[in-house]
Each structure stands twice: as C-alpha cells, then as structure tokens.
N, C-alpha and C positions, 0 to 999 in steps of 0.2 A: 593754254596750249602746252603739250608737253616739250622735253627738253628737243628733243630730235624727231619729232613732227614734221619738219622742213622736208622736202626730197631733194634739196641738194642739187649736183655736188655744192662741198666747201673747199674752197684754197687751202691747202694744211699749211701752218706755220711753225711746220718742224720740216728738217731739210729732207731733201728730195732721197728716197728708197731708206729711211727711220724705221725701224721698226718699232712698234707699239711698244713695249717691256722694258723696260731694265733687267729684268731677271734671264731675258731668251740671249742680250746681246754678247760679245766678244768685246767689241769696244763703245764705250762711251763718251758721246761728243758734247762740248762743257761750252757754252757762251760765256763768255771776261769782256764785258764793255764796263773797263777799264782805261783810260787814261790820265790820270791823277798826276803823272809825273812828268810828264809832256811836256818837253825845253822848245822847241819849236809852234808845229802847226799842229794843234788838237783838235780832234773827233775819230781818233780809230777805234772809241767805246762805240756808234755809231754800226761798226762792219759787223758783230753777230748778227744781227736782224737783217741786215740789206743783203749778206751773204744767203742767210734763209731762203728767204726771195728769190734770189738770183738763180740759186739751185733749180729751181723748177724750169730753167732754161738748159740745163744740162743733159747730153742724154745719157743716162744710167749705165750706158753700156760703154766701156773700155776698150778699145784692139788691141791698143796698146798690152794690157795686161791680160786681154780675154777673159775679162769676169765682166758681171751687170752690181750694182750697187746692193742689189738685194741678195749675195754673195757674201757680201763682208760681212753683215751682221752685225748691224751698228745702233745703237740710239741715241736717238737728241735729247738729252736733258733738259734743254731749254738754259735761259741767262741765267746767272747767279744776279741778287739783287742786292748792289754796294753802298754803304754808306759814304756818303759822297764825302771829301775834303780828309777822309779820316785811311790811310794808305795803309797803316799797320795791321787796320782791322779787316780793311780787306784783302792784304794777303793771308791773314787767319783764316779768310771763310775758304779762299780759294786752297789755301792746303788743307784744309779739314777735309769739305767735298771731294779734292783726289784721293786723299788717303783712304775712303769707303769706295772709291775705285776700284783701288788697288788692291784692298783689304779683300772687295767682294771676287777675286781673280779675274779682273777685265783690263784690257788694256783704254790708255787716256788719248782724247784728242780735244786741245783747247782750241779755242777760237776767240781770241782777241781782236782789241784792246790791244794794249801799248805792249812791250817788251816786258818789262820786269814780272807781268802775271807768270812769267816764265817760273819764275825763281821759287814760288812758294810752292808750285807743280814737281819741281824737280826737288823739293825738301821732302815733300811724302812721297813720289818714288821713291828716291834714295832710303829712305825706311824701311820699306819692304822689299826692296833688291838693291844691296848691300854693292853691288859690282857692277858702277853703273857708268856708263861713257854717254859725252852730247855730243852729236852731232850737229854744228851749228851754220846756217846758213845768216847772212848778211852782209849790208855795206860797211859795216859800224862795227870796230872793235868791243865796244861796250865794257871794256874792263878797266873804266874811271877808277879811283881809289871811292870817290863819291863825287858827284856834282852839287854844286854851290852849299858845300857841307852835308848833302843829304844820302846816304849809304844807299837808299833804296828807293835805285832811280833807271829809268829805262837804258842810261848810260853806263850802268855800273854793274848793270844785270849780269855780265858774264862773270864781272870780280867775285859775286857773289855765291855766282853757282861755284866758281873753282874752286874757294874755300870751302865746297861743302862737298865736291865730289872727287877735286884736286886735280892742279891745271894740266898732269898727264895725264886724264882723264877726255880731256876736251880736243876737238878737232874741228875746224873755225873754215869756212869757204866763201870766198866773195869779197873778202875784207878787203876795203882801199880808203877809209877812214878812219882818222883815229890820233889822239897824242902820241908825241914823239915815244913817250914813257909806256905807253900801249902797247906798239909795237913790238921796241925795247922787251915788254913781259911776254908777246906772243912767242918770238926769238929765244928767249930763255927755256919758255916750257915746249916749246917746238910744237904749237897748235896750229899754225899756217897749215892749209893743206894746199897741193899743188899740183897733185896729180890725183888720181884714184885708187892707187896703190899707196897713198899715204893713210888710206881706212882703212887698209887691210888687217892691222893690229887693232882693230875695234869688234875684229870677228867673233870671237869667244865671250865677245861683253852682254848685256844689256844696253841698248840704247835709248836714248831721248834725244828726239829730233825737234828743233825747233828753226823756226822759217823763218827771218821778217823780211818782209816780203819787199824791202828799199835792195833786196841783192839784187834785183831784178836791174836793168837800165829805167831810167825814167823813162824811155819811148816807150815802154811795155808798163810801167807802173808808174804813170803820174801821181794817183791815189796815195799819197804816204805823206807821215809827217815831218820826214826827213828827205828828200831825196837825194840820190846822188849819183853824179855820172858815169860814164863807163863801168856798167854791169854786167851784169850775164843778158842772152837774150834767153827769148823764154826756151827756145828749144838747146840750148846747152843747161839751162837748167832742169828742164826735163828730163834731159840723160843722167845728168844726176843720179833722179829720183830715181830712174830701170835702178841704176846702179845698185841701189840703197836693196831692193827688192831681198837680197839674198843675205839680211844682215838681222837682229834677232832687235826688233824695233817695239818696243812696250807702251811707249807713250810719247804725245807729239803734239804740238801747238805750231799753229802760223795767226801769224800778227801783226799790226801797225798798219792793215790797210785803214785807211781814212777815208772812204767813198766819198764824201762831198768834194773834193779838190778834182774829181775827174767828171764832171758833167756828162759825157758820155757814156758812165757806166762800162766803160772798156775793165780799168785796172779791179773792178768788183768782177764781172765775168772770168779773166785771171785767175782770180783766188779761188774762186769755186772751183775753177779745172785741178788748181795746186792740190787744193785739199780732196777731192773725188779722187786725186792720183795718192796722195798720200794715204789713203784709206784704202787702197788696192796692194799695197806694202807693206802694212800693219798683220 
C-alpha cells in the first residue's frame, strides 16, 4: 500500500494553523522537553507534546487581537531530541538550532521544559542582535549565584542571562520569590517592574520575552514545578501581553508547564491560549 493511500483525515501532530515550510514562515516554533535541572517537581519536558494536542482545542481566531492563526505565519519544527543526564550538551543543541533561526531572519518561539532552555535561546539571539533587552515574566527571581554549586540551573537562569546581556538590560514582572541576596540584585539593577511605564525604556530595543508560566496564581496554574501563591490572574496577565503588542518582540519562550500535576488539563488549556496570544504580538 502506498504511503498515503489512507483517505483520512489524520490528527496533525504539529500545533494547531503550522504551516507546512520553514522556508514560507516569519516565526519558528522549537519544542525543549527539557527538565534536567529540576529542584522541585519534574515533568515540564512532558508540556511540548501535550501542548501540541491541546492546541487543536483552540479556536484559531483572536478578538482579542483580530487575526486567525494562519496570520502569523509560523511553523512547528517539532521537539529537539536531548541527551538525557548530559545538561551542557543540551544547551549546545538548543543554541545551535536558534542560531539558524536567527541566522535564517525569522523570529523564535520555544516551548518548554524547565527555565534555563531559556538561556542558551538568548546566547544565539544576542549574536545576531547585539541590542537585546528580556522581558521576563515569573514567580521566581531566578538570579541564584548557582544552585547546590551548579551555574546552570533553572534558578539561576536569569543570573545567567544578565551576564550575557546585562542586568540593565532585563525587566522582571510577577516576581514574589526569591533570596534575600536576589532581590537585594533586582534593587541594585532596578529590574522589578511595577507598572507598564517601567517597559517603556525597552521601546527602541530588541526583545526576548520569556514566560514561566508559575507567574500565573496556582488557581489558574496548578500545572508547574514550582508553585506559588498570590500571582497574577490570568486576565491581568493577559493585559500584559495587549501591552507588549506594540514593542519590537524577536523571539519568545514559555515554560515550566508540567501537565501531569493538573489532571484536569485546565493549566495545559492556559498555555496554549498564552502562547496563541504570544504569537499574535511576535
């Protein structure tokens, strides 16, 4: 029987309005089931594939932003495939693969796995746009010197990026956890944001937006490896994202859902809407 003799349909297992090519898109979408450094509860390598899924429950179409999916002009590249136990070499793969993103002029969208895929995403940005500012949502400061000696860790992920892009560079929302010495460093380089007039100096930049998705309240995001209480709800987070709309946004990741901790599949439904809205602002 030939290959596609079947008549079908098939369930696609690329997200929902992909376009066929790499070559037709604007942005390309990068699965990181990654969690290797995981201090807490793991399985957010787990949310690329269940997010996939999930998408097909979404409707394509925005009000919010008045466009349909097939708008954006986006494609799934599908998971990268990690050598498990080995963390260094998989941020190697995961900054190669952006770098021919980048290189190919298309803007990035990961889809995580733990936090720190962040960090090797924003090493090949910063190469080929030299002028780069994060916008960073979360509970979690994440700008540990290292956890339990280890540099390169989902907790130290911002320390990481600042040294690479420099912490005037970073602008931090959501944050209500973290070492004393954390906060201490947000204070110093003045990354708290507090209002929405604290991005306005991010206007003229390049941005990389990254999500974990614990900024949320646990009533809206059980799903995580971290939780923690008093967060945003989902519609002050949403305002957010209009926000963001009008800001020169290159490349973006959201991450740390961990779908098995929410049996109802609520906080996976969530991220799909996060990321359909994030891809309406790219």
């Amino acid at each position: 029987m030939a290959k596609n003799a079947l008549p079908g349909p098939f369930l696609s297992k690329n997200w929902l309005g992909s376009l066929d090519s790499f070559d037709k898109a604007k942005i390309v979408m990068l699965g990181l089931p990654f969690d290797g450094t995981c201090s807490y509860r793991p399985g957010s390598r787990f949310a690329p594939e269940r997010l996939r899924l999930a998408s097909w429950g979404l409707e394509d179409y925005s009000p919010v932003y008045d466009k349909h999916l097939d708008d954006v002009k986006f494609y799934d590249a599908g998971e990268l495939e990690f050598p498990l136990g080995n963390t260094e070499k998989s941020m190697l793969l995961i900054e190669n693969n952006v770098r021919t993103i980048f290189e190919s002029g298309k803007k990035y969208l990961g889809i995580g796995g733990e936090h720190l895929v962040t960090f090797p995403a924003v090493k090949a940005c910063k190469k080929i746009h030299p002028d780069l500012a994060i916008i960073h949502f979360d509970a979690h400061t994440d700008l540990r010197e290292d956890y339990l000696g280890e540099k390169l860790s989902h907790a130290s992920v911002m320390r990481r990026i600042g040294e690479t892009v420099g912490f005037s560079n970073i602008k931090q929302i959501g944050i209500r956890s973290g070492l004393k010495e954390e906060f201490e460093l947000m204070k110093k380089h003045n990354t708290l944001v507090k209002s929405s007039n604290d991005l306005n100096v991010l206007k003229d930049k390049k941005i990389f937006l990254t999500i974990d998705v614990d900024v949320l309240d646990p009533a809206y995001m059980p799903g995580t490896g971290t939780p923690e209480p008093d967060g945003l709800t989902y519609r002050e987070f949403a305002e957010w994202i209009e926000f963001l709309r009008d800001f020169d946004i290159i490349g973006a990741d959201v991450v740390e859902l961990a779908p098995d901790y929410d049996k109802s599949e609520v906080s996976t439904a969530v991220v799909t809407k996060i990321i359909r809205d994030v891809l309406m602002i790219m």
